[in-house]
ZAMARGU-4260 file (C-alpha; in steps of 0.2 Angstrom, whole numbers, plus 5000, padded with zeros to 4 digits):
<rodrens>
0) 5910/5243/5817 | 5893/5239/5827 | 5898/5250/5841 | 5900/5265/5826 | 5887/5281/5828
5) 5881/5292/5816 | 5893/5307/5819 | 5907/5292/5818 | 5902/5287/5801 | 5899/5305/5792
10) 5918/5306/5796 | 5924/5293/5789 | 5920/5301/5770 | 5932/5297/5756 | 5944/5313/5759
15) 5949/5304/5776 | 5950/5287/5769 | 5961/5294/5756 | 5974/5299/5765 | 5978/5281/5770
20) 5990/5273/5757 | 5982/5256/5752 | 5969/5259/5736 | 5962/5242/5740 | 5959/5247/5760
25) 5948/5264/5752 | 5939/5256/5741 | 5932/5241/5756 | 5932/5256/5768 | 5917/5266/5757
30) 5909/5249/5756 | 5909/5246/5776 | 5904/5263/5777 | 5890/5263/5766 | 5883/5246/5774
35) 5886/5252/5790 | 5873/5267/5786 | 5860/5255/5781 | 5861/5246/5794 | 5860/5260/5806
40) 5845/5268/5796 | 5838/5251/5796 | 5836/5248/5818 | 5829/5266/5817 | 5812/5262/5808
45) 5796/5260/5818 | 5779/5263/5817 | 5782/5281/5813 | 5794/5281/5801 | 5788/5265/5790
50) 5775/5255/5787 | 5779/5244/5801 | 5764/5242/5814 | 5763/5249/5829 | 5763/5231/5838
55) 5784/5229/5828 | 5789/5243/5839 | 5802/5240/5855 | 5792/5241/5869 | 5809/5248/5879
60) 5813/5261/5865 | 5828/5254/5859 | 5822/5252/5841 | 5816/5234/5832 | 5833/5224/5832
65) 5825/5213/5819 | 5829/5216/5801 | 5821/5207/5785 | 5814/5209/5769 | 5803/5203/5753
70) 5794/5208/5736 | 5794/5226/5734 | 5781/5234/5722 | 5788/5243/5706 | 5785/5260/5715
75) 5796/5255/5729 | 5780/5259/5740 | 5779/5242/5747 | 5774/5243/5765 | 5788/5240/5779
80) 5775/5229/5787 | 5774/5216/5772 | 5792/5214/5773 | 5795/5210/5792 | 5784/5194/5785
85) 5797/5184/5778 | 5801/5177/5793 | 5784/5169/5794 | 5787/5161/5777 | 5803/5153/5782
90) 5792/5146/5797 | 5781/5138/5783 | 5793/5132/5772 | 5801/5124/5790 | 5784/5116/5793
95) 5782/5109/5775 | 5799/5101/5772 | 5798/5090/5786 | 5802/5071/5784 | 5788/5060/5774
100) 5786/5050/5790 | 5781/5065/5799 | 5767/5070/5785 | 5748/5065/5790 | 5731/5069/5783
105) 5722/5080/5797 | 5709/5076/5809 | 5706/5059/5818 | 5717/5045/5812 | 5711/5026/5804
110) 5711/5013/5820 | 5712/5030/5836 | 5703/5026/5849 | 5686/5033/5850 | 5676/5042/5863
115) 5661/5047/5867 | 5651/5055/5880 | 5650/5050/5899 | 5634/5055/5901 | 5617/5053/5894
120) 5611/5071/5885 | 5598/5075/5892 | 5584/5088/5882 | 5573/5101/5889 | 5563/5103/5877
125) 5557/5090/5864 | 5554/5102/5844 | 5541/5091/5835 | 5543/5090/5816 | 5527/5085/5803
130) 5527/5084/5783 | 5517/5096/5778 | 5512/5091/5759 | 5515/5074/5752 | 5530/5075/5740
135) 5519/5062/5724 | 5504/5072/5726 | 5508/5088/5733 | 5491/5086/5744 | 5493/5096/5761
140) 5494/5083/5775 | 5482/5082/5791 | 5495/5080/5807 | 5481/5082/5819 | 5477/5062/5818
145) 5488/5052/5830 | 5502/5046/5823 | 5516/5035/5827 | 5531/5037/5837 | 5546/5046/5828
150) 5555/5038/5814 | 5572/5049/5818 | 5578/5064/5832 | 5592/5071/5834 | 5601/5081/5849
155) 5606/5100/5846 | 5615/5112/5858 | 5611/5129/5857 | 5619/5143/5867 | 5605/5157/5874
160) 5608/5176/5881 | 5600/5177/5897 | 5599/5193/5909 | 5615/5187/5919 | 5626/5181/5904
165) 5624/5167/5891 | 5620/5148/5895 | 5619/5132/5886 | 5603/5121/5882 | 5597/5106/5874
170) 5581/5103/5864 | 5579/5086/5856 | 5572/5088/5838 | 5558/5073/5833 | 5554/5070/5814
175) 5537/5061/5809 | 5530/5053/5795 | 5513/5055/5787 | 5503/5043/5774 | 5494/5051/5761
180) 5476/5050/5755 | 5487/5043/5741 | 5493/5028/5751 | 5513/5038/5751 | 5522/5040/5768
185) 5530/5055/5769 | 5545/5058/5781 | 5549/5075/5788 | 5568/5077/5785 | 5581/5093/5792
190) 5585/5104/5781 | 5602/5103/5769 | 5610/5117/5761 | 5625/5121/5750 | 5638/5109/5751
195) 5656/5114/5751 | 5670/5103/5739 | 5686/5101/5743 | 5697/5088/5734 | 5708/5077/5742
200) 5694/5078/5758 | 5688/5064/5765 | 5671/5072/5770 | 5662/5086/5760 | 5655/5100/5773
205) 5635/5100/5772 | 5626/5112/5778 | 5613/5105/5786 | 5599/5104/5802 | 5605/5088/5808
210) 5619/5093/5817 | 5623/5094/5835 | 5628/5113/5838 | 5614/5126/5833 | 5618/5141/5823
215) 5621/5152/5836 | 5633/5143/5849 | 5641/5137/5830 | 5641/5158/5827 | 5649/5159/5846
220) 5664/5146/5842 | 5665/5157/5825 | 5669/5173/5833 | 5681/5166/5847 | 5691/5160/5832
225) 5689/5174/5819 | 5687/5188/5832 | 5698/5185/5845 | 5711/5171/5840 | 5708/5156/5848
230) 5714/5140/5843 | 5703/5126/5841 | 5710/5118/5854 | 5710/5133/5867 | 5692/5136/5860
235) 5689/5116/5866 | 5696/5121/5882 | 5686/5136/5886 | 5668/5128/5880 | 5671/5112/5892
240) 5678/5123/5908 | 5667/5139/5907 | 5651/5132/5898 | 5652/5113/5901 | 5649/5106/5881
245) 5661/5095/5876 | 5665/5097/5858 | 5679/5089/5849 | 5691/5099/5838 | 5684/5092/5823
250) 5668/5099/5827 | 5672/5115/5831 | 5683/5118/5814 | 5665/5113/5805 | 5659/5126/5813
255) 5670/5138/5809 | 5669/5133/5793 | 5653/5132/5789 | 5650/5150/5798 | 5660/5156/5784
260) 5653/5146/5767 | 5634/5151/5774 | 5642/5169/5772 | 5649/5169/5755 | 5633/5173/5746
265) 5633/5188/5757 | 5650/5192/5751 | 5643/5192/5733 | 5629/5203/5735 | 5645/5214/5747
270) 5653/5215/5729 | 5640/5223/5720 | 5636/5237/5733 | 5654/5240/5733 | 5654/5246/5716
275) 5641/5259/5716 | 5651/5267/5732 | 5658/5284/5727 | 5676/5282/5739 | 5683/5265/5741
280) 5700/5262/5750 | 5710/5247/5745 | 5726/5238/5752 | 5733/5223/5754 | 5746/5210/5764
285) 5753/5195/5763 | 5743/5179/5767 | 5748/5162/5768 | 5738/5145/5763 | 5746/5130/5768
290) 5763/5139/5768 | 5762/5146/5752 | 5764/5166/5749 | 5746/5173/5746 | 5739/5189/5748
295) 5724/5196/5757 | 5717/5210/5749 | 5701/5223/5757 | 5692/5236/5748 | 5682/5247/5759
300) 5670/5261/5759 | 5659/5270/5773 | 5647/5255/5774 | 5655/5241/5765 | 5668/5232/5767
305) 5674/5217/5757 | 5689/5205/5760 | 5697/5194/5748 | 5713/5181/5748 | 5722/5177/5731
310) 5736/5180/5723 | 5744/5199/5722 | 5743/5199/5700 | 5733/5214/5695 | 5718/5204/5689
315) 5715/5199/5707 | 5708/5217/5710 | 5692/5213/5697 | 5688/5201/5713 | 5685/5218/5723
320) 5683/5232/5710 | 5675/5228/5693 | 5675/5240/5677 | 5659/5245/5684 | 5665/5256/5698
325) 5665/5274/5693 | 5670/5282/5710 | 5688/5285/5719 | 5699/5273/5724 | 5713/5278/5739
330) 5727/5268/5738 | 5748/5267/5742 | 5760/5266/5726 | 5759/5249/5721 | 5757/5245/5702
335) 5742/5237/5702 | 5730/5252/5706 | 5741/5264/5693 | 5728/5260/5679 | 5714/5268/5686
340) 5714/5287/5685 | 5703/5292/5698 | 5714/5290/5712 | 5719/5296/5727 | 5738/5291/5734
345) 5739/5287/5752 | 5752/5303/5759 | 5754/5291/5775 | 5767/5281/5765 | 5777/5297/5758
350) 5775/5304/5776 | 5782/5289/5783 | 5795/5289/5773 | 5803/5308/5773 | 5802/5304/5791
355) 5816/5292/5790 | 5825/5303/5777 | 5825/5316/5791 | 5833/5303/5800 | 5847/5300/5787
360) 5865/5300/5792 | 5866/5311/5775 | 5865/5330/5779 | 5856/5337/5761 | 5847/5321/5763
365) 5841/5326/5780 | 5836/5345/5776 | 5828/5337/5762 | 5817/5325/5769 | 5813/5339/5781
370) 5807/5350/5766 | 5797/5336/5760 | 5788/5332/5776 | 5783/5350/5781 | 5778/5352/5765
375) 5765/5334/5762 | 5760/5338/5780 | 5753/5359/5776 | 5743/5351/5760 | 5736/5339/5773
380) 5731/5353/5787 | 5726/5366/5776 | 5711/5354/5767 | 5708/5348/5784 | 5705/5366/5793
385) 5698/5374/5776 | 5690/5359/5763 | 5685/5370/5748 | 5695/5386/5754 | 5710/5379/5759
390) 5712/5374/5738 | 5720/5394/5738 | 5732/5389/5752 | 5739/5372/5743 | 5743/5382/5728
395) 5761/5389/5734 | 5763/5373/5745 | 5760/5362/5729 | 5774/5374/5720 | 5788/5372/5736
400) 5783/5352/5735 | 5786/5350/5716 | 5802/5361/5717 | 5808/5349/5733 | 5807/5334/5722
405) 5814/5342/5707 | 5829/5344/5715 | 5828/5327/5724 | 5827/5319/5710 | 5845/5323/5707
410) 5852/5320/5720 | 5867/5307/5723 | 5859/5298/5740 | 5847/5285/5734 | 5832/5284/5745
415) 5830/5304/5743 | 5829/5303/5725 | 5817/5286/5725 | 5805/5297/5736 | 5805/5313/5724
420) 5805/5301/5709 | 5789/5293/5717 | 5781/5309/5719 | 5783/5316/5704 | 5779/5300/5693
425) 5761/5299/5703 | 5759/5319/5705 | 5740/5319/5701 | 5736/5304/5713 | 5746/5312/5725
430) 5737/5331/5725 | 5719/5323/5720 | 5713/5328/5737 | 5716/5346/5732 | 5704/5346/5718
435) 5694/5336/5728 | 5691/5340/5745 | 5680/5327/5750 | 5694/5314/5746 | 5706/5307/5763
440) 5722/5311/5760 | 5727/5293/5768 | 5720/5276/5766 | 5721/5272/5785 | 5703/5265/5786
445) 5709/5251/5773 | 5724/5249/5782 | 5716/5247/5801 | 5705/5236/5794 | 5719/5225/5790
450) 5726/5225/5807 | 5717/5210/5815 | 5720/5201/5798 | 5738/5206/5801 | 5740/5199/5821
455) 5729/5184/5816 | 5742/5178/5804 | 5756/5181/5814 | 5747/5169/5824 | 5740/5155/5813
460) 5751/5158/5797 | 5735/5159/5788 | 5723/5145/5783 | 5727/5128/5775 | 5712/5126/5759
465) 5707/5135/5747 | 5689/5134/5756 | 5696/5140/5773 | 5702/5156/5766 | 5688/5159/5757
470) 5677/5157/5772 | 5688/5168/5784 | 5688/5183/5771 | 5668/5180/5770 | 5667/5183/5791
475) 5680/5196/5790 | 5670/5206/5778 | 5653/5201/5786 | 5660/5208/5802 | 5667/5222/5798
480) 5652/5226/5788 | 5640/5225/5800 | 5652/5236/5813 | 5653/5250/5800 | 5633/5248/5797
485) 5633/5249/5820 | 5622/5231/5816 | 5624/5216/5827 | 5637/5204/5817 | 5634/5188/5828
490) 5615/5189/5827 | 5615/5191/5808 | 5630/5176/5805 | 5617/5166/5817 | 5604/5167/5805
495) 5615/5169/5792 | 5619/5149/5795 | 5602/5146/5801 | 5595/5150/5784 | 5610/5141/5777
500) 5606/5125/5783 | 5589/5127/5778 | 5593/5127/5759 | 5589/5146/5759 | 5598/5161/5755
505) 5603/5176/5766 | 5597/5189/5769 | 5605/5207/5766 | 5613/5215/5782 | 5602/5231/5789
510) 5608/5249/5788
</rodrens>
C-alpha cells in the first residue's frame, strides 16, 4: 500500500469496502486505510507546515522520509521540531548502555604517557609583579629598593588583534616578595576567583591568573566552541596549524568552562533586568546532559536575553520569569505558560498547522483548514498595515475565525477538531494582539534564538555536568545579549574572565 496516492485512498471509503463480502476484510481495510493517510500526511510536513526547522527539510524536495516522535504538551502544541529528537535520545541511551569494560572517567588516564613541549617558551615581554601592603600590618610597602630575584613566574599565551589579523604572544609574569618594617615577608601571588564543584571530579576548576592561556585567547577557544561548533579536538587542530600553540584537550575544555562560570554572575544580574522588561518571548527545546532528556529554555526581550537548562516542570520557568514580572509574555500552547494571563499565543504554530490541514486527504478537513488559515493570516496583515486602526478590521475576521472553529470542533476528522479546540480554549491569548497592538503576533525571536542551540545539539548531544550546562546557557545568553545590545560579546567575555580570575565581579554589559 506504499505506492497508494491520495486520490487512491479517498476511494477506498467504507461504501466500497462494503461491497466486498468478508466483515473481517472491511473492518482491517478502514484501518489500513486510516494508517495509510497518516502516514502520507506525515512525509508531507516541512518547515512550512510544522514546527520542523528549515534545516529537517529535503533538500531535493521529495519530503523528509524520516518519521519520529516524543512528549507532546497537553495543548497538543508541541513543536514538530522537539519530536524529530528522539532519535538523538536513542543515540544517548546507545552510548550509555555500553559494556562496564568500556566505561572510563574523562580526560587523561592514571599511568598515559605524558608530553610536553619540544621547545623552550620563549617570552617577549617579562610583567613584574610587587606586594603592595604587608598582609600583618597593612603598611604600604616600598618596591623601589632592590630586591631579590623572583620567588615564582609563570608563562601565559595571549592572542592580540593586529591591523592584518590576530597573532599569538607570550609575556612571562614574575612575582616578588617584600619584607616589612615589621620584619614580615610578603609574597605577590596571581589572583584566584570563584571556584567551580563538581562531585565525582577529580579536580575543582579555579579561576585563577596562574594559568597558561589569558583571558582573551581562553575567550577565542570559547567562541570557536560555543559559536561555531568545533570540537575540542578540531579546535586543538586549528590552534596548532593556523596559530601554532599547542594546547591539549584538556585545557581547552577549562577554557571553555571557565568562560562560562566567569559569566554566571552576569546571568544573575540578566534575570533581574528581564523582569522589568514589558514583552518577553519564551520557548523551549529539548536538551540532553550526559544522555538524559533536559530541556533548554530562553526568555527573551528587545535587549535581554537569558538561557536556561533544567527540567520541562512548570517551576522551572521562575528560573527565567519571577512573580515579579508584570509585562507580556509570547509564547506556543504549552501548559506551563497557561497560568499567566497576560499572554500572547504564537499564531505561527496554528498557521503551521492549518497549513497541513489544507493538506489533508480529507475534503471538509481541507476547506476547513483553508478557512482557518485565511482567516489567522487577515488578523495578522491587518494589525501589521493598520496597528491601532486595523482593531475595526479584526472585528468581522475575529467573528468568521470563532465561527470556523465552532464548527471544527464538531467535526469527525481528528487533527481539524484538535486545532479548533485549541483555538477556542486559548481564545484571549490567541486575539491579545488585537487589543494590543504593540504585541507580535508570533514568538519567532524566541524561536531563532534557539536555533543554534538546536544545530549544536544535534551535534554534541548536549553537555555531560550539571556545571557544563550551566556554563553553556551563561555564554549563550551573554552572546546573544550583547548582539541584541550591537556590543562586542568577545571583548566583554574577555574581561569578563579577566575580572573573574581576579576575585572580582563583572561588570554589567553596555547599551
Amino acid at each position: 500500500m506504499k505506492h497508494l496516492t491520495k486520490d487512491d485512498l479517498a476511494q477506498i471509503d467504507r461504501s466500497y469496502l462494503q461491497s466486498l463480502e468478508n466483515e473481517v476484510v472491511i473492518d482491517v481495510a478502514c484501518r489500513l486505510r486510516d494508517f495509510c493517510v497518516e502516514l502520507v500526511e506525515r512525509l508531507e510536513q516541512n518547515s512550512r507546515n510544522s514546527s520542523k526547522p528549515p534545516s529537517s527539510d529535503d533538500p531535493y524536495g521529495r519530503g523528509n522520509k524520516e518519521s519520529s516522535d516524543s512528549k507532546e504538551d497537553d495543548a497538543g502544541s508541541s513543536s514538530a521540531e522537539d519530536k524529530e529528537n528522539k532519535t538523538a535520545v536513542k543515540h544517548a541511551s546507545s552510548e550509555s548502555s555500553q559494556p562496564d569494560d568500556s566505561k572510563r572517567s574523562a580526560g587523561r588516564q592514571p599511568g598515559s604517557q605524558g608530553f610536553w613541549r619540544s621547545e623552550p617558551v620563549v617570552p617577549e615581554r617579562t610583567i613584574p609583579h610587587y606586594p603592595n601592603h604587608c598582609v600583618i600590618c597593612g603598611k604600604e610597602l616600598d618596591v623601589a629598593q632592590e630586591l631579590s630575584g623572583p620567588w615564582m613566574g609563570h608563562y601565559v599565551y595571549e592572542l592580540e588583534k593586529t591591523e592584518s589579523g590576530i597573532r599569538i604572544s607570550c609575556t612571562l609574569h614574575h612575582y616578588y616578595a617584600a619584607v616589612c618594617d615589621c620584619g614580615h615577608e610578603t609574597k605577590a601571588r596571581p589572583g584566584q576567583g570563584h571556584v567551580s564543584h563538581v562531585e565525582g571530579r577529580k579536580k575543582d576548576l579555579k579561576l585563577t591568573e596562574y594559568t597558561m592561556v589569558g583571558p582573551m585567547l581562553a575567550t577565542f577557544i570559547a567562541a570557536l566552541s560555543v559559536r561555531f561548533r568545533m570540537s575540542r579536538v578540531k579546535i586543538e587542530e586549528f590552534l596548532s596549524y593556523w596559530l601554532s600553540i599547542e594546547l591539549s584537550v584538556g585545557t581547552i575544555d577549562k577554557c571553555i568552562r571557565e568562560a562560562g562560570v566567569a559569566c554566571n554572575p552576569v546571568v544573575e544580574e540578566l534575570v533581574e533586568q528581564i523582569q522589568k522588561e514589558k514583552v518577553v518571548s519564551l520557548d523551549e527545546t529539548p536538551w540532553y546532559e550526559k544522555g538524559r532528556l533536559k530541556w533548554l529554555w530562553v526568555a527573551i526581550s528587545m535587549s535581554i536575553a537569558v538561557f536556561y537548562i533544567g527540567t520541562r516542570k512548570k517551576e522551572e520557568l521562575l528560573n527565567l520569569i519571577s512573580s515579579a514580572f508584570i509585562g507580556w509574555l509570547v509564547t506556543d500552547g504549552y501548559s506551563a505558560y497557561r497560568s499567566y494571563e497576560k499572554r500572547q499565543r504564537c499564531l505561527a504554530h496554528l498557521i503551521r498547522k492549518a497549513i497541513a490541514l489544507c493538506g489533508a486527504v480529507d475534503k471538509r478537513a481541507q476547506e476547513m483548514g483553508d478557512w482557518l488559515l485565511r482567516e489567522l493570516r487577515g488578523l495578522i496583515k491587518a494589525m501589521a498595515e493598520d496597528g491601532e486602526g486595523g482593531k475595526r478590521k479584526c472585528s468581522p475576521i475575529l467573528a468568521r475565525l470563532k465561527r470556523a472553529c465552532n464548527l471544527g470542533s464538531e467535526e469527525e476528522h481528528s487533527k481539524l477538531r484538535a486545532l479548533a479546540n485549541e483555538i477556542l480554549n486559548d481564545w484571549d491569548a490567541v486575539v491579545a494582539f488585537v487589543k494590543n497592538p504593540g504585541l507580535p503576533p508570533t514568538n519567532n525571536e524566541a524561536e531563532r534564538a534557539l536555533r543554534h542551540a538546536v544545530i549544536s545539539r544535534v551535534i554534541s548531544f548536549g553537555t555531560r555536568t550539571n556545571e557544563g550546562s550551566m556554563a553553556y546557557a551563561a555564554l549563550l545568553s551573554v552572546i546573544e545579549t550583547c548582539r541584541l545590545r550591537n556590543q562586542d560579546p568577545w571583548q566583554y567575555i574577555a574581561q569578563t574572565i579577566a575580572l573573574g580570575r581576579k576575585g572580582l565581579g563583572p561588570s554589567p554589559i553596555p547599551g
